[in-house]
N, C-alpha and C positions, 0 to 999 in steps of 0.2 A: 383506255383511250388509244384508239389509230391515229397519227397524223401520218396524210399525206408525204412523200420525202422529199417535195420541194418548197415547203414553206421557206420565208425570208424570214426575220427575224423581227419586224414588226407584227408581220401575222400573229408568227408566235405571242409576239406579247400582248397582243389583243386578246387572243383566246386564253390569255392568265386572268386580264381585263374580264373578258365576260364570264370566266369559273367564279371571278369576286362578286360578282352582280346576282349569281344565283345564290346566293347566301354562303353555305356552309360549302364547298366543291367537292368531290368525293379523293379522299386523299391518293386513292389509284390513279386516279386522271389527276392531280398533282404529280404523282410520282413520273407516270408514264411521258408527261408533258415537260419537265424536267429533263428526264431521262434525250428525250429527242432535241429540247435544244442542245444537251451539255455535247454531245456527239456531232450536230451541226454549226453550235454557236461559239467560237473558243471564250468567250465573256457572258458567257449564257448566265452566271447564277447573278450576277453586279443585276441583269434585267430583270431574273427569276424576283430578287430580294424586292426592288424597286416595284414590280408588279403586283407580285400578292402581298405583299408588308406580311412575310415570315421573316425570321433569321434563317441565317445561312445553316445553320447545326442542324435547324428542323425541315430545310429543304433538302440536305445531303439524305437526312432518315428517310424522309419520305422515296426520295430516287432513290439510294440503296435496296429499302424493300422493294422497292415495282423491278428494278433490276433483277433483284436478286430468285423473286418467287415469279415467275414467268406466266402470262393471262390463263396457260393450259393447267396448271396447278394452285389457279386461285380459288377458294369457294365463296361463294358471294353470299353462303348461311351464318360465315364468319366475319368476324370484326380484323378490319385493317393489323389492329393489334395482334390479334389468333396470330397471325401469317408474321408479322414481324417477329414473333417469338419461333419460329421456324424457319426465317432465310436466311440463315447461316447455314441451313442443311444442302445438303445432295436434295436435288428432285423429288425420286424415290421418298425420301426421307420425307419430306415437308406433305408428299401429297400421305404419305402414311398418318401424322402426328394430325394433319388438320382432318383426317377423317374420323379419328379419333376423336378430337377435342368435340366435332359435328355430331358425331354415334352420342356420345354421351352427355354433353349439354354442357363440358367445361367449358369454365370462365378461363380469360388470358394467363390469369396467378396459376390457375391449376393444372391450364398446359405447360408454363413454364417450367412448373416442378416437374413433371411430369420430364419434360425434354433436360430436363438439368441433371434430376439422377437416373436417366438414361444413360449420358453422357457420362457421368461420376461412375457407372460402373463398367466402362471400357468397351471400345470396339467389339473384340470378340468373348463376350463371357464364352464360362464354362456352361456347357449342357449336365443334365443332372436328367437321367430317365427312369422312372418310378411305374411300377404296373400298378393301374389304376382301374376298377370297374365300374362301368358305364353308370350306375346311379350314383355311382360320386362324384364322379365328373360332373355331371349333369349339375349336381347340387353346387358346386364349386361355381363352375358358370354363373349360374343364378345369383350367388354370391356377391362374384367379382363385377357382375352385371348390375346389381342393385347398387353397387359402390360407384359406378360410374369409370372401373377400370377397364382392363384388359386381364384374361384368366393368369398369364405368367405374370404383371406386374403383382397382380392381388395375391398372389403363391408367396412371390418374395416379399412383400411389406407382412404377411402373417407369419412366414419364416422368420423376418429381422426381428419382431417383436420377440419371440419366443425365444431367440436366442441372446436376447441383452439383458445382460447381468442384472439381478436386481439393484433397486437403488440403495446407495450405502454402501457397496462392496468394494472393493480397490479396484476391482475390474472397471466398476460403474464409473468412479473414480478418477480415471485415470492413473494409476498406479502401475499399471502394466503387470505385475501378478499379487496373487493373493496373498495378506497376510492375515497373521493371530491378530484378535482384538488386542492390546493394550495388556486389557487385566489380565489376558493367559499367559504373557511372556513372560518367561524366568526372570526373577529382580535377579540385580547383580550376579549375574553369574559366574561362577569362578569364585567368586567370593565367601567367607564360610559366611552364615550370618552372625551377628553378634549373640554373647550367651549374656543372660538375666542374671542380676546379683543377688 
């Protein structure tokens, strides 16, 4: 939503008035509408609240997002939610993960993860270069493609698997290293064991 920049502040709240009248309002032109009074009005949300009968918590989320992911980096194939799960990013960042979640037909849960253990494995990972020939690649693709990834996310979740311990192990565990079952360690040891009469 564009307003004008010299609305008053009844305007404004008229036009909260008539996003209620059309049913459902689109939560962008909530956000964005928000966003304009809070910058023009210094008692903009006391009106926001009173206008659209939200709370305050779910009027801040809404202008947070329209803030935060800016109209050039919105995709309108996404759901308000897609893009809330991304305006915590850089630009860059948000138009990358929403084209992603758009390419592959994620749901909001599965971009989330997606941007979460992005996040859990640190700004700079390390690169790892492997010579690869082009019909495996290709297959890998296809792969990663049918999963609904990206080739390097789908690389590391088949690497992570392969590398976690089996279940049952003290590594699996959490035990931090390996030990003997039980019935292999030495009883008493140091000890002679008892002789029979």
């Amino acid at each position: 939503m564009s307003l004008r920049g010299d609305l008053d502040l009844d305007e404004w709240v008229r036009i909260a008035l008539r996003m209620n009248r059309m049913g459902r309002p689109s939560l962008w032109w909530l956000g964005d509408w928000l966003n304009y009074g809070k910058e023009r009005f210094p008692n903009g949300y006391k009106h926001a609240l009173e206008a659209v009968c939200l709370d305050y918590q779910t009027l801040r989320n809404y202008a947070w997002v329209a803030g935060s992911v800016r109209p050039a980096q919105r995709n309108p194939r996404l759901s308000f939610q897609h893009h809330a799960e991304v305006a915590a990013l850089p630009a860059a960042e948000q138009e990358k993960w929403l084209a992603r979640a758009e390419r592959y037909g994620w749901s909001r849960n599965r971009l989330r993860a997606a941007v979460k253990r992005h996040g859990a494995a640190g700004a700079a990972p390390a690169r790892v270069r492997l010579p690869v020939d082009d019909d495996r690649l290709s297959q890998w693709r296809a792969a990663a493609t049918h999963q609904g990834r990206e080739l390097d996310e789908w690389i590391i979740s088949i690497l992570d698997a392969a590398a976690r311990p089996p279940a049952g192990t003290a590594e699996a565990v959490g035990c931090g290293r390996a030990s003997r079952p039980r019935s292999a360690r030495p009883r008493d040891a140091g000890r002679r064991p008892a002789r029979s009469a």
